[in-house]
Each structure stands twice: as structure tokens, then as C-alpha cells.
ZAZABA-698317 format. One record per residue (C-alpha): chain; x, y, z. Coordinates in pm, whole numbers, plus 50000, padded with zeros to 5 digits. Layout:
mol = A, x = X, y = Y, z = Z
...
//
This chain:
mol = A, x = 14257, y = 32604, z = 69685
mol = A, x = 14379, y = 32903, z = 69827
mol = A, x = 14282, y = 32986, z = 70196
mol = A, x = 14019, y = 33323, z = 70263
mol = A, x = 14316, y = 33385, z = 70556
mol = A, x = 14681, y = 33417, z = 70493
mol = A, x = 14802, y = 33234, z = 70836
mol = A, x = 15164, y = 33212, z = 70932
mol = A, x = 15288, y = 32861, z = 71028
mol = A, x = 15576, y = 32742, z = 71225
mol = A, x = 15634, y = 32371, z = 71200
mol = A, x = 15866, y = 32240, z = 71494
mol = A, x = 16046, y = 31904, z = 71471
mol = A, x = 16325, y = 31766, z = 71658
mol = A, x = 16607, y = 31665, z = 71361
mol = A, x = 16587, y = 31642, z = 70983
mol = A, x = 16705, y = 31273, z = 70974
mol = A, x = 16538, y = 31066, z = 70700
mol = A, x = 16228, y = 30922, z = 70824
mol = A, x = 15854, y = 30923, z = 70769
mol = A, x = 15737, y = 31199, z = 71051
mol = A, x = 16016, y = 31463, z = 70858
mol = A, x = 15917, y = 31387, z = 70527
mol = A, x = 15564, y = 31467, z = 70622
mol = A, x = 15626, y = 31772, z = 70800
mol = A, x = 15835, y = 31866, z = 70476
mol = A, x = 15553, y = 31807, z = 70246
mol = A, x = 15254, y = 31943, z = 70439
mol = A, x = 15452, y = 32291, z = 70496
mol = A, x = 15457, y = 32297, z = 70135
mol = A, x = 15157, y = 32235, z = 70087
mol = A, x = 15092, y = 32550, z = 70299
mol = A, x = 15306, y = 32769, z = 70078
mol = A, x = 15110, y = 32646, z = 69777
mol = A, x = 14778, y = 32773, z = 69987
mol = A, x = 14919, y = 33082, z = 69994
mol = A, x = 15022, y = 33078, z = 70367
mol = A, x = 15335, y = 33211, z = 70536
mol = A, x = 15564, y = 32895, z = 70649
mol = A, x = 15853, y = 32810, z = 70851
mol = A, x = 15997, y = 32491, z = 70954
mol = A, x = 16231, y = 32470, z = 71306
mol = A, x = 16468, y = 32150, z = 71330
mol = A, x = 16811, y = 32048, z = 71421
mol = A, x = 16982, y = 31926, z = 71082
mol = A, x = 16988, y = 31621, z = 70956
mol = A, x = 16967, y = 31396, z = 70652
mol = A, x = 16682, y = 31595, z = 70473
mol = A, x = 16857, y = 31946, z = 70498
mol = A, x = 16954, y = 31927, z = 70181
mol = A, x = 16611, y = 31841, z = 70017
mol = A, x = 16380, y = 32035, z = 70294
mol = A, x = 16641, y = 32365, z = 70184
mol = A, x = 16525, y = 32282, z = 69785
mol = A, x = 16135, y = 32248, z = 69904
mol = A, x = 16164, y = 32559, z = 70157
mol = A, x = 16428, y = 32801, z = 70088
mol = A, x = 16549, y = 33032, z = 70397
mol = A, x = 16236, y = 32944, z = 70522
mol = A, x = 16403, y = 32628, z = 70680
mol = A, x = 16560, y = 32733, z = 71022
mol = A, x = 16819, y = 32493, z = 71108
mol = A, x = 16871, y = 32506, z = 71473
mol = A, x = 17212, y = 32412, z = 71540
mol = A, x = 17293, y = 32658, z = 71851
mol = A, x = 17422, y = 32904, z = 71617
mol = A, x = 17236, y = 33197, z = 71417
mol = A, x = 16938, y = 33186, z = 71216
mol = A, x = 16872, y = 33382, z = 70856
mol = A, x = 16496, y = 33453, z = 70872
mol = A, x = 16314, y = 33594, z = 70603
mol = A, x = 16106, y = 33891, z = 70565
mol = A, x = 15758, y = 33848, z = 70535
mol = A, x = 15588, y = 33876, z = 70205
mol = A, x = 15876, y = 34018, z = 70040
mol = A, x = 15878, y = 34356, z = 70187
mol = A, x = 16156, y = 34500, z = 70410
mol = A, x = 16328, y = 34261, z = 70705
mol = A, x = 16060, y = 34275, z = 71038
mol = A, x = 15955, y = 34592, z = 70913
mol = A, x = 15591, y = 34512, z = 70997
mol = A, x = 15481, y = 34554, z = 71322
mol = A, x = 15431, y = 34185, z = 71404
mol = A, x = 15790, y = 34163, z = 71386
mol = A, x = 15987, y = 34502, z = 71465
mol = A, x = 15760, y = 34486, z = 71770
mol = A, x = 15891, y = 34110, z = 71849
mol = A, x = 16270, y = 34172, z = 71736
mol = A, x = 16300, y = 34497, z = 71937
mol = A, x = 16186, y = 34304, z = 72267
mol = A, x = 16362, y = 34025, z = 72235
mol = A, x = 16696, y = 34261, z = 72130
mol = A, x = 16633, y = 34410, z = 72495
mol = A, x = 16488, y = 34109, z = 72687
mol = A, x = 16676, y = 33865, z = 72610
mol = A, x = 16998, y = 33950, z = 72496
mol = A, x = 17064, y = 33716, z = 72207
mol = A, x = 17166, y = 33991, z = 71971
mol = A, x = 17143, y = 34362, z = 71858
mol = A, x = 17019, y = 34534, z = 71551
mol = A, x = 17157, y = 34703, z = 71303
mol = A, x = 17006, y = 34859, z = 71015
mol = A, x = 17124, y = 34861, z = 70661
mol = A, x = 17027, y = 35019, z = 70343
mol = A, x = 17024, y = 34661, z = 70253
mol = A, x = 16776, y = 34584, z = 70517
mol = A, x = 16777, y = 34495, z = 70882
mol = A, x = 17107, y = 34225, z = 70980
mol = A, x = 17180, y = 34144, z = 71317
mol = A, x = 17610, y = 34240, z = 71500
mol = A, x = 17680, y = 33980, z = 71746
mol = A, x = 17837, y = 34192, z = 71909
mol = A, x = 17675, y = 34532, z = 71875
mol = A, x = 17965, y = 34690, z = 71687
mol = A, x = 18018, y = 34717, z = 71295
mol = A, x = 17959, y = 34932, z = 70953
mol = A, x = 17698, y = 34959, z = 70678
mol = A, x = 17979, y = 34736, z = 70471
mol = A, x = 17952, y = 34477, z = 70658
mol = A, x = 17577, y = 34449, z = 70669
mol = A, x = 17596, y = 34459, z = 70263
mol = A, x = 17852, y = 34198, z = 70309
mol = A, x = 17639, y = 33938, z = 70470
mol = A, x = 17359, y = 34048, z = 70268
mol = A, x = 17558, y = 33915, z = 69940
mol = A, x = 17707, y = 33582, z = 70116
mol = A, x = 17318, y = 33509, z = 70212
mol = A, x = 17242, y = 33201, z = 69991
mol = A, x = 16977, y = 33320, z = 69686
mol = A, x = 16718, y = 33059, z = 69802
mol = A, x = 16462, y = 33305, z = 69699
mol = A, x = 16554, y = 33608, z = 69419
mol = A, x = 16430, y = 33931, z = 69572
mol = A, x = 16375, y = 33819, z = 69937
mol = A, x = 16563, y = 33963, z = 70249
mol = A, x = 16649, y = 33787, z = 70520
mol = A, x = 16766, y = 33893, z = 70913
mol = A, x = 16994, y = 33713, z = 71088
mol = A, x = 16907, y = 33631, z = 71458
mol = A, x = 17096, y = 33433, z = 71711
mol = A, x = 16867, y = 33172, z = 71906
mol = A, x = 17177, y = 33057, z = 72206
mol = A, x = 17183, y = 32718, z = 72293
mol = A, x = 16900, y = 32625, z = 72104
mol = A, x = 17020, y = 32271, z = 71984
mol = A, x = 16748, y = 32020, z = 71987
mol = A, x = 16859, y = 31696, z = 72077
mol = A, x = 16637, y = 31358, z = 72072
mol = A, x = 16817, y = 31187, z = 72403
mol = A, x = 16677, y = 31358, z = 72691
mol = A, x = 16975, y = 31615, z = 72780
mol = A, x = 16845, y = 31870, z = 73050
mol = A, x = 17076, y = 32162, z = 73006
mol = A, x = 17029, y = 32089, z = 72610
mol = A, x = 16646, y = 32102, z = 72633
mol = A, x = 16659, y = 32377, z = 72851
mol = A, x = 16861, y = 32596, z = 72586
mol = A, x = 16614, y = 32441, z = 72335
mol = A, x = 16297, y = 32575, z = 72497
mol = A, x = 16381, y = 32909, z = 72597
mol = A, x = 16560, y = 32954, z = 72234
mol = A, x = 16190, y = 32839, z = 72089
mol = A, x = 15998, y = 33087, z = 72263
mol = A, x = 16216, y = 33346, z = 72208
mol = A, x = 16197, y = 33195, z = 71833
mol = A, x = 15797, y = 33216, z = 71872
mol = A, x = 15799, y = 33550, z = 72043
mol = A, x = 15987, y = 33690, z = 71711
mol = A, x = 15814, y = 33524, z = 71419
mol = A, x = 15415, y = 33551, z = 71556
mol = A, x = 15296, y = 33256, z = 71413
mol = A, x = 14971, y = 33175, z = 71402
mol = A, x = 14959, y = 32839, z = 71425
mol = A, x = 15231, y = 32639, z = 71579
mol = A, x = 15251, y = 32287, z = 71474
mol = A, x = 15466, y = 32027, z = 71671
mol = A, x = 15598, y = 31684, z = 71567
mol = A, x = 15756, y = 31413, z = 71760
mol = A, x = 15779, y = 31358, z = 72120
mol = A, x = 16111, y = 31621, z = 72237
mol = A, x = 15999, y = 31910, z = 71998
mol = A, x = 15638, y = 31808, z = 72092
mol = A, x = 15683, y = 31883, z = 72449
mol = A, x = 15945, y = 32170, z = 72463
mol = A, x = 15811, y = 32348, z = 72102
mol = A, x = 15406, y = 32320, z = 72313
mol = A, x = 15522, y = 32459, z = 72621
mol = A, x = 15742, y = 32773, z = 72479
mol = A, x = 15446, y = 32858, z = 72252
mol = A, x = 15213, y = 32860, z = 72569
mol = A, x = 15452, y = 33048, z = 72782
mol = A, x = 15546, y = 33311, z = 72492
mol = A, x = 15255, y = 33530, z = 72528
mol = A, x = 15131, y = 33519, z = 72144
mol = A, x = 14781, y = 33423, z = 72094
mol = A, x = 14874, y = 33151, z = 71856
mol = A, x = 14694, y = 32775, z = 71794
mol = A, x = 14890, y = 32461, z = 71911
mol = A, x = 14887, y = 32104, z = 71715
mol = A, x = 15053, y = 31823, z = 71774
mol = A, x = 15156, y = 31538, z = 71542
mol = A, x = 15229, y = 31188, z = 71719
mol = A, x = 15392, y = 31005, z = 71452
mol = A, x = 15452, y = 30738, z = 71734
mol = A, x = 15477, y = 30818, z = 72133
mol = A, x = 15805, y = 30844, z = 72255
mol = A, x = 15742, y = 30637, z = 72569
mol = A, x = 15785, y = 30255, z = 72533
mol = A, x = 15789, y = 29916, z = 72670
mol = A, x = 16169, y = 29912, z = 72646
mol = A, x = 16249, y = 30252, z = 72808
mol = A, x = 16380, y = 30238, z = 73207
mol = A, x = 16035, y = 30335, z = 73395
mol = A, x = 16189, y = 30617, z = 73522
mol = A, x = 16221, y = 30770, z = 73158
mol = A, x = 15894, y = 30598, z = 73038
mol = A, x = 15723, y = 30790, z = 73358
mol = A, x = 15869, y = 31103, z = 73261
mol = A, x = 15792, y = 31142, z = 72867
mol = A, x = 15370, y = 30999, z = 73004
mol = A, x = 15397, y = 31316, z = 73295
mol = A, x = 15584, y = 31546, z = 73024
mol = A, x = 15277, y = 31486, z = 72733
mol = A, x = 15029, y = 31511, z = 72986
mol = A, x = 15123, y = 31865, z = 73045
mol = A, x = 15212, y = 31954, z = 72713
mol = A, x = 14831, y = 31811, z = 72632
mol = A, x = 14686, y = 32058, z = 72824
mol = A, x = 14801, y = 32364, z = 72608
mol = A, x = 14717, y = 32176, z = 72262
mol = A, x = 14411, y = 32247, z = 72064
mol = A, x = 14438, y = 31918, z = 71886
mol = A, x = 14670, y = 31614, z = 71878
mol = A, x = 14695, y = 31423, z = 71578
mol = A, x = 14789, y = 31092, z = 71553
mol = A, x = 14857, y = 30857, z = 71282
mol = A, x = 14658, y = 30557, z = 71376
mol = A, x = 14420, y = 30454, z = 71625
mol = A, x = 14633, y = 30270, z = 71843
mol = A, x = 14821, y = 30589, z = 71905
mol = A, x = 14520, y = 30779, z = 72024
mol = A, x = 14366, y = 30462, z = 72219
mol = A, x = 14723, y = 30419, z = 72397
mol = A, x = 14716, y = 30827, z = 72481
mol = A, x = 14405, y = 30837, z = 72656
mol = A, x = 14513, y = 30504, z = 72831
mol = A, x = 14807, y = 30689, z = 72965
mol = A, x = 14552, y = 31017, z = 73070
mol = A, x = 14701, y = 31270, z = 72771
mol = A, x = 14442, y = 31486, z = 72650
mol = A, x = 14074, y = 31434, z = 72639
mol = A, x = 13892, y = 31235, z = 72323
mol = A, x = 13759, y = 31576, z = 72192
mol = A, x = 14152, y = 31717, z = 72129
mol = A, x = 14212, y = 31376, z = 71913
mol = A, x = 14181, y = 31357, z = 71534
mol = A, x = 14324, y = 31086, z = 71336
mol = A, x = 14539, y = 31204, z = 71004
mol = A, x = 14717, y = 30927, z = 70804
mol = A, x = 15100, y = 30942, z = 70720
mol = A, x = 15028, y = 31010, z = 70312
mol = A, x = 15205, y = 30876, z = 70021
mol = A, x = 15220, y = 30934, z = 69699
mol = A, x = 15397, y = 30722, z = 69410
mol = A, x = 15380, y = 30648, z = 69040
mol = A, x = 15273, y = 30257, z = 69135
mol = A, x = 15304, y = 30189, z = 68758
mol = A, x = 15633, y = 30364, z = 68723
mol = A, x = 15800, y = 30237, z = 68997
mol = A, x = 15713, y = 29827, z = 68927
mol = A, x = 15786, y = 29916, z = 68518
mol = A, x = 16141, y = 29986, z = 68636
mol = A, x = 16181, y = 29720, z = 68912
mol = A, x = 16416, y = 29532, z = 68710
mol = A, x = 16654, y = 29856, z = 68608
mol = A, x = 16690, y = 29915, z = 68949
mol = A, x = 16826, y = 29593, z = 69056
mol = A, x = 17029, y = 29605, z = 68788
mol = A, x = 17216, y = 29915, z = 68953
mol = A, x = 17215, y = 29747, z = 69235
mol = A, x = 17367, y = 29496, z = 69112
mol = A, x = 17111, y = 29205, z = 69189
mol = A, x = 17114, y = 28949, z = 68945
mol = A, x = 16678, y = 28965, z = 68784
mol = A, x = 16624, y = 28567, z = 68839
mol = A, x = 16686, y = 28626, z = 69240
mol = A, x = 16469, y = 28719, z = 69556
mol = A, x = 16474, y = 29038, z = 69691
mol = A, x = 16396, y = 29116, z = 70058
mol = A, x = 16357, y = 29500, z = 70153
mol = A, x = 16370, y = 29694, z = 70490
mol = A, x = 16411, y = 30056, z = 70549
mol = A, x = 16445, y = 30267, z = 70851
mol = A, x = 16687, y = 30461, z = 71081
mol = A, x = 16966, y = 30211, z = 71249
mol = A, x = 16846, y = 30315, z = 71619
mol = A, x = 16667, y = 30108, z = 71874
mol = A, x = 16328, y = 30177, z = 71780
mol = A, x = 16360, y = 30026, z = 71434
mol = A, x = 16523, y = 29708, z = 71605
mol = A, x = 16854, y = 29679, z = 71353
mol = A, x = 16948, y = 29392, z = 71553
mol = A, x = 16686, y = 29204, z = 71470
mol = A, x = 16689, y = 29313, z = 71117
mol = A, x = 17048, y = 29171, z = 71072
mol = A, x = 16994, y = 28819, z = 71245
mol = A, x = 16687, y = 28798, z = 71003
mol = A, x = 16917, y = 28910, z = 70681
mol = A, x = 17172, y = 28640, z = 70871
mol = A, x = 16869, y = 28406, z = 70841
mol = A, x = 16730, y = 28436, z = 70502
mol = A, x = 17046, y = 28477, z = 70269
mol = A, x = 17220, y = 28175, z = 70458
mol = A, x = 16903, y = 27968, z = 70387
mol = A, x = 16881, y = 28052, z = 70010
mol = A, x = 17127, y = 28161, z = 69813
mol = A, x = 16928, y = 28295, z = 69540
mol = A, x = 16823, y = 28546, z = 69824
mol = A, x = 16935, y = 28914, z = 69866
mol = A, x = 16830, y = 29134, z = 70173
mol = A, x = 16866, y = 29485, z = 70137
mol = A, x = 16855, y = 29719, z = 70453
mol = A, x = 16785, y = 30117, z = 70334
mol = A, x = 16867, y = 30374, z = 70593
mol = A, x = 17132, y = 30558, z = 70808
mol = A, x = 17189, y = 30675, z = 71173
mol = A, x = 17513, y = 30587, z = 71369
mol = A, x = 17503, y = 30286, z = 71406
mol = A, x = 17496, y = 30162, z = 70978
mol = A, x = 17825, y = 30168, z = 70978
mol = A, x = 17927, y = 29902, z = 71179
mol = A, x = 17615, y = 29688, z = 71085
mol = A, x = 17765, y = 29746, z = 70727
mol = A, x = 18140, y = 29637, z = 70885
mol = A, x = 17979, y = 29334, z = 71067
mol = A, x = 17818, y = 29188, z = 70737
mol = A, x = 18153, y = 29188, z = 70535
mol = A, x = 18322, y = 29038, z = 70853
mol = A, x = 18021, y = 28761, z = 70856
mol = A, x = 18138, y = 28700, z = 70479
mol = A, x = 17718, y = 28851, z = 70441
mol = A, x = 17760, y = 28918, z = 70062
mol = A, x = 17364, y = 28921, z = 69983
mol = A, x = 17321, y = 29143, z = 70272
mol = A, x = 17366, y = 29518, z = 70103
mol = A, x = 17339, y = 29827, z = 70329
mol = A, x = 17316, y = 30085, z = 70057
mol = A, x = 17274, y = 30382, z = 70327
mol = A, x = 16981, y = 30662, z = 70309
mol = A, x = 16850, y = 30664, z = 69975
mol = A, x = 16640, y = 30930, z = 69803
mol = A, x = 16526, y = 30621, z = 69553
mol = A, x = 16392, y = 30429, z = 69903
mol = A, x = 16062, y = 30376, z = 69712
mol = A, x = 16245, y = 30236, z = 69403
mol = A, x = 16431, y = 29988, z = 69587
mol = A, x = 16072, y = 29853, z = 69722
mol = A, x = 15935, y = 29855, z = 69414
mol = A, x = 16223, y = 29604, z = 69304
mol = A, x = 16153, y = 29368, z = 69607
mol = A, x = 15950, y = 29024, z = 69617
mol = A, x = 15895, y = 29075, z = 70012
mol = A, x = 15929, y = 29352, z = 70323
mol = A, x = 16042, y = 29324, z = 70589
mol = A, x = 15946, y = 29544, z = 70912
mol = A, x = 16121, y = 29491, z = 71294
mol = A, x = 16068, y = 29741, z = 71465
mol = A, x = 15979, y = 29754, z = 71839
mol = A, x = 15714, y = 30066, z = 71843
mol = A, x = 15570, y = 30299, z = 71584
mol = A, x = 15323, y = 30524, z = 71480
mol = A, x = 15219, y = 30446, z = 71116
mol = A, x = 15584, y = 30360, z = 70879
mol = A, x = 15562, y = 30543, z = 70572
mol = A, x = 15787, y = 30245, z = 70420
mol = A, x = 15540, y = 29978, z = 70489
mol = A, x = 15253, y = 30169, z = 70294
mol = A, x = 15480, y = 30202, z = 70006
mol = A, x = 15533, y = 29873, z = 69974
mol = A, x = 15167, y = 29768, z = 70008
mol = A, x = 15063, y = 30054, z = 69772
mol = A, x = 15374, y = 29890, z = 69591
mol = A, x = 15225, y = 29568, z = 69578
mol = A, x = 15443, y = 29380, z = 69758
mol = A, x = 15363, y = 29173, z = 70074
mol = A, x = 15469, y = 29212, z = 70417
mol = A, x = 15588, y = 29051, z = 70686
mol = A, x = 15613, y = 29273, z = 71016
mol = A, x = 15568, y = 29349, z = 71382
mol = A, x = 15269, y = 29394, z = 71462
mol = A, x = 15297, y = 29784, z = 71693
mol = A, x = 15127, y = 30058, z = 71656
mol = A, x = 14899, y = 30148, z = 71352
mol = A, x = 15086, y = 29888, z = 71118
mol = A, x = 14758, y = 29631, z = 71190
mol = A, x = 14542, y = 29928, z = 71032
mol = A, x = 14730, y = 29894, z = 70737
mol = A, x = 14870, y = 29521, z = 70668
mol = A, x = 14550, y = 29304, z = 70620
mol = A, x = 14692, y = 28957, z = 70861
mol = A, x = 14735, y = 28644, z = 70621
mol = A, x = 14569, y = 28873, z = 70310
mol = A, x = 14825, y = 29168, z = 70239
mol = A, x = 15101, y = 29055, z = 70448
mol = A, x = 15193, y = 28851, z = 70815
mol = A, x = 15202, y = 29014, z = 71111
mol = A, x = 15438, y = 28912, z = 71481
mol = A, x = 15454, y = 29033, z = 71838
mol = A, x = 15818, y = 29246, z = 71826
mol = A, x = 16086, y = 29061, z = 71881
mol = A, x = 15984, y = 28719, z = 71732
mol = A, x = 16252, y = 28751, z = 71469
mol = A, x = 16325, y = 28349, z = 71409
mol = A, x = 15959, y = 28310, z = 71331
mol = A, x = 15954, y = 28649, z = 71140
mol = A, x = 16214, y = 28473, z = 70895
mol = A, x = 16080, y = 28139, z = 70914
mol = A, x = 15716, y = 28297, z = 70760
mol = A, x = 15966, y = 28513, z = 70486
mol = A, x = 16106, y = 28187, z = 70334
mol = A, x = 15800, y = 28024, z = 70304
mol = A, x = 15661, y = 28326, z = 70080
mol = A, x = 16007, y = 28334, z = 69928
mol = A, x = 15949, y = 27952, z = 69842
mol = A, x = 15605, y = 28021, z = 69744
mol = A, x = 15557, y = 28259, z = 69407
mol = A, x = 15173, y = 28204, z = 69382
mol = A, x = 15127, y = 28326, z = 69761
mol = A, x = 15328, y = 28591, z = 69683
mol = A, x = 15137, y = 28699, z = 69374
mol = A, x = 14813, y = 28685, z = 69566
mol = A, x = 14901, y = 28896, z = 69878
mol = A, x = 15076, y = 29153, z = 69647
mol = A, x = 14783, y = 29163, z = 69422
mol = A, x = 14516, y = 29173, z = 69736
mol = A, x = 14784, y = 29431, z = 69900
mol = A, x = 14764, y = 29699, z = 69597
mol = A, x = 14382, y = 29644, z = 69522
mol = A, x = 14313, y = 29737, z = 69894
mol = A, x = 14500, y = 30010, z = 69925
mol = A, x = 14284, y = 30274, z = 70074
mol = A, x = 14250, y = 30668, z = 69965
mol = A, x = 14303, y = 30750, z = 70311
mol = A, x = 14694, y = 30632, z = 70338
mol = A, x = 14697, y = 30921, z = 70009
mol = A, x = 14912, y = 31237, z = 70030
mol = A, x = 14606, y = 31431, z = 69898
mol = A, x = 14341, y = 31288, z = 70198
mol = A, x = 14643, y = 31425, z = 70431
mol = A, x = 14690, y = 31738, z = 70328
mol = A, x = 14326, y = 31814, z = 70270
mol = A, x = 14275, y = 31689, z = 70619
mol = A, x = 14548, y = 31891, z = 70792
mol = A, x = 14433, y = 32198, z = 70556
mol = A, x = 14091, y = 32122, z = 70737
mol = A, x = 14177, y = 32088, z = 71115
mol = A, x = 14430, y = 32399, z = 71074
mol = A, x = 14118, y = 32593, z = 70936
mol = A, x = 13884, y = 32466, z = 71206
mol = A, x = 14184, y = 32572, z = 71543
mol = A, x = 14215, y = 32895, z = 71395
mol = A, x = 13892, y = 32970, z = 71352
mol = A, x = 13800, y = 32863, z = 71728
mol = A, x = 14084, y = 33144, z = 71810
mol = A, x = 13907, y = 33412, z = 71564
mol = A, x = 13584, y = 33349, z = 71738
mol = A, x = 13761, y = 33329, z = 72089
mol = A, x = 13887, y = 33654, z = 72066
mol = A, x = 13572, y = 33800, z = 71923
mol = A, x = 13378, y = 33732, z = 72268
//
């Protein structure tokens, strides 16, 4: 369905590591393309460069603290409409980043102001041929290097890079995700004078039980600002919006509830569950025991490895396999050959992530705070039963003692103790699996999310059209 407006979107996120929140950010800006909409996606690199560069072409800016390439819209010469000469040439003055230089080839950008025709043709042919027959500028954001810790002088380069980033592309519709792109990406699109809509995605609120108050007191002050300058925030679950009004962010009309989607060939996937062991080098008359996520605190890898300690020491017809990457894999990887851990396989990030939990006969989910884990609908979609903390929106998705079990974070010993009695127990198995596909509902779908976000991003810009027309 093609939109009666071509918009232009700017999706910001804070890093392209592998995770649920950047695969859907990924997916619905394509979505946009295929609407016929104007797209860009703003993120420090990470694991999903590579892929979100296949899906998006130069429209991926990688913020890095270096230069940006950024297309031309539809096609036609590089800013040579007015939306964007009329941004370039005051930001070129303003702010200093960089000056222009026109080309026959089109417009590229001197660092330093000095330089020939050649050398604009030059870095026309080195650009990468993401997309045959479309220019692209180069611009030079300064410091803007988005960082999850909180880092003041980094955030500080971050936001004023962002608006300056906002000020030059004219989106229409800014779209935030997570909690440090969420506040700095909101606040540069309210400050940068364009008359553009403002969403926000919480895939999960960065402020948490285990934070130092001082830090958890911060990110509540920090979204309650950033509310005030959002047309919507979406959240992934109900918990999420229940806890935001708790902690006074936003009002119950900005809310609206859009699931994390998924979308898998369910048949497919179980058809090959034996193949894939087989690469993995599981032996087909063994257990398998999935979990996936990033090795940082949130996803509690500690807790994950004493529970891999736990089950593979118990039975030793019992693999654990832990999918994912972040700093700290590594040395859980190092730890589990010193512990003589043999069962316990840390293949790293894994574009197959869904294969592997097709292949398992239980998942398992630690993690200390979420929004709504992309992993754990898989493996109900997946048919296969769950045993997990109990945060967030995973409750609104794992059916207690029918599709899976369900602990206050933390409770690791009794986490495992409830795995190997499923593991012990095929029939049990069988039934939550069965009871955990057969309920899964349309609204955890790829589809009912991008129709949704289609929806709301009609709805905010329409408010605007009308706005402007009073």
C-alpha cells in the first residue's frame, strides 16, 4: 500500500549491535521504502552494519565522529532541492562542520575548503555503488559518536551533531529508539527549528532497579523532558507504558502500544532442526537448551553461565547453547573451556539465531529488565517452551505453567531446577510447546507491526498537516 504522502523519515538509534530494538528499526524503515517514503537510519556501528547497509544502501548513516555520505533525494542532483541547499548552505556557515564544493559530478563536501573538480570526481567513483544512479554528498557531523554509557562530552557532541544532522536532511518525521538516542535524537529535533513529528520507541526503559539512584534519577528526569516534545511514545508491552506513567513521563494520550514483530517459516525452521544441530555438532538423541542476547548486564550473562554450569553438570546428555556477542563473550567463552564446560557452546552473534531455537527442546531467558525479547517470541512461535524472568512485557507473552515458567530475576538455582524437570519430562515438554505455538497471537506478527507503525506515523503527521493549516 503505497502512502497518498511521500514523507521523509529519519530513524535514530544509539548502535547497530545485534538485538531485537535494531532489527526492528531495520525492518520497519524498510518497510517505509517499500511505501514509497524517503528513509534514513542514524546509528553508531555495530553488529548489523553489514546487513542494515544490504537492506538500506547509503541511506544508512553510520555515525562514528567522522563524515557522512548522504544521498540525494529522489535521484535528482545532491541537495539541489530547496529543502536541502537551503539546510546545507546554513549549516556550511553556522556551524562550521564543512564547506561545499560543487562538481560536475554533483555537490561533495572539502574538509578543508581547498581542492579541484578531480578530486570531487575522485570521491564520487570510491563512493560504494549501494544504489546505481544515485549521488551522494559527503557531510561531516564532529563529534557525533553516540555512545550507550552516559559520557557527557560524548553526548554533548552527539546532540548538537543530530540537530545539525536534522537541520540538513528535513525530515518529516523523526523516529527515536532506545533510551540515549531517545533523549538526545528528541531534544535536537525540538531545538532544530524544522516543523517535523517526534516518536519514540521504548523497546525497554533504560532506568532500572540495578542502576546507582543517582543515574536511575537522571535517565526518569532526562525522559520526562524528552516526553514533553514527543507526539507519541511507543512501547512494546504494557508494563512499559504502566511503569512510564508511574515514573510521570508523558501523559496516557501520547502512549500506544506496538508489538516487537516476527516473522519465521515455523515449518521450515522445525523441518531442519535436526540439520542444524548437526552443524553444530550436537549429537540428535541429546537435549538442547537455548539463550540468546547481548553479553552485558541487562541480559544477566552471569546468571546465564551458572545456569549452563547447572544443567550440563546435572545431565550429560544436555547441551546449553548461549547465541550472542558484546565484550564480554569472550571471556565467558575462555571461562567455559577453563571450567572443562564442553556442552556449554558460545557460538557468537549468529544470523541463523532463529535456527538454533528451532533446534532446541527448552529456552532459556535471564535477564534483569526488558521491554518485549524478540528471542523469546521466536521460540514460542517456535514451539518450544520457556523458562524465564519474569520483567517487563515477557508475562504478556509466556502463558505461566501453559507456554512456559516464569521467575522473579535473579532466581537462577530455581530457574535451572524448573529446566531439568522439563528436560526430564518429554510429555510436558510436548504439551507446553504445542499450547506455546497454537497460542501464538497475530499481534507478536511483523505484518500487525508494520501496519501499526504505518498507522500511527499517518495519524502524527496528519495532526502536523492540520496544525499548520489553522
Amino acid at each position: 500500500m503505497r502512502s497518498p504522502h511521500r514523507n521523509r523519515y529519519l530513524h535514530i538509534i544509539t548502535k547497530l549491535e545485534l538485538g531485537g530494538a535494531q532489527v526492528n528499526t531495520i525492518l520497519s524503515a524498510c518497510d517505509a521504502l517499500r511505501r514509497g517514503h524517503e528513509v534514513f537510519v542514524a546509528a553508531a556501528p555495530g553488529e548489523l552494519s553489514k546487513w542494515a547497509r544490504e537492506k538500506l544502501g547509503v541511506r544508512l548513516l553510520e555515525l562514528n565522529g567522522g563524515s557522512l555520505r548522504i544521498p540525494s533525494p529522489d535521484g535528482a542532483d545532491v541537495f539541489s532541492s530547496d529543502r536541502f541547499s537551503n539546510a546545507f548552505d546554513a549549516l556550511a556557515k553556522g556551524e562550521g562542520a564543512a564547506t561545499e564544493k560543487k562538481t560536475t559530478g554533483g555537490t561533495f563536501v572539502n574538509h578543508e575548503g581547498k581542492g579541484t573538480t578531480e578530486e570531487g570526481r575522485r570521491a564520487k567513483r570510491e563512493e560504494p555503488a549501494a544504489e546505481e544512479g544515485r549521488e551522494t554528498a559527503e557531510y561531516v557531523l564532529p563529534g557525533c559518536r553516540l555512545v550507550r554509557p552516559v559520557h557527557p562530552a560524548a553526548d554533548i557532541g552527539a546532540f548538537f551533531g543530530l540537530r545539525r544532522l536534522i537541520r540538513l536532511l528535513r525530515p518529516d518525521l523523526v523516529h527515536t529508539h532506545s533510551s540515549k538516542a531517545g533523549i538526545l535524537g528528541r531534544l535536537a529535533a525540538a531545538s532544530s527549528g524544522c516543523d517535523c513529528a517526534v516518536i519514540h520507541t521504548v523497546h525497554g526503559w533504560g532506568f532500572h532497579s540495578r542502576q546507582p539512584a543517582v543515574t536511575r534519577r537522571l535517565f526518569v528526569a532526562s525522559e520526562r523532558v524528552a516526553a514533553r516534545v514527543t507526539d507519541r511514545i511507543l512501547v512494546v508491552a504494557e508494563a512499559n507504558r504502566r511503569r512510564g506513567l508511574e515514573c510521570g513521563i508523558g501523559t496516557p494520550s501520547q502512549y500506544r502500544v506496538v508489538r516487537s514483530g516476527i516473522s519465521l517459516d515455523r515449518e521450515g525452521l522445525r523441518a531442519r532442526r535436526m540439520e542444524t544441530r548437526r552443524i553444530l555438532g550436537i549429537p540428535p538423541q541429546d537435549l538442547v537448551v537455548v539463550w540468546v542476547g547481548n553479553f552485558k548486564e541487562q541480559k544477566n550473562p552471569e546468571g546465564m553461565y551458572e545456569a549452563a554450569r547447572i544443567l550440563t553438570m546435572a545431565r550429560k546428555d544436555t547441551w546449553f547453547l548461549a547465541v550472542g556477542g558484546g565484550t564480554r563473550q569472550e571471556a565467558y567463552l575462555s571461562r567455559a573451556r577453563r571450567d572443562g564446560l564442553h556442552r556449554v557452546l558460545l557460538p557468537g552473534w549468529r544470523r541463523d539465531a532463529a535456527a538454533i531455537i528451532a533446534s532446541a527442546d527448552l529456552f532459556f531467558h535471564t535477564a534483569w529488565f526488558e521491554g518485549l525479547p524478540r528471542a523469546v517470541l521466536e521460540a514460542q512461535a517456535l514451539g518450544i517452551p520457556v523458562v524465564s524472568t519474569n520483567v517487563d512485557g515477557i508475562p504478556e507473552a509466556v502463558a505461566e505453567g501453559r507456554t512456559g515458567f516464569l521467575f522473579p530475576p535473579g532466581e537462577i538455582r530455581r530457574m535451572a531446577a524448573k529446566a531439568l524437570e522439563l528436560l526430564g519430562n518429554p510429555e510436558l515438554r510436548r504439551r507446553m510447546g504445542e499450547a506455546a505455538a497454537r497460542e501464538f497471537r497475530e499481534e507478536f506478527t511483523l505484518e500487525a507491526m508494520l501496519r501499526e507503525l504505518d498507522r500511527i506515523y499517518e495519524e502524527v503527521l496528519a495532526e502536523r498537516r492540520a496544525g499548520r493549516g489553522k
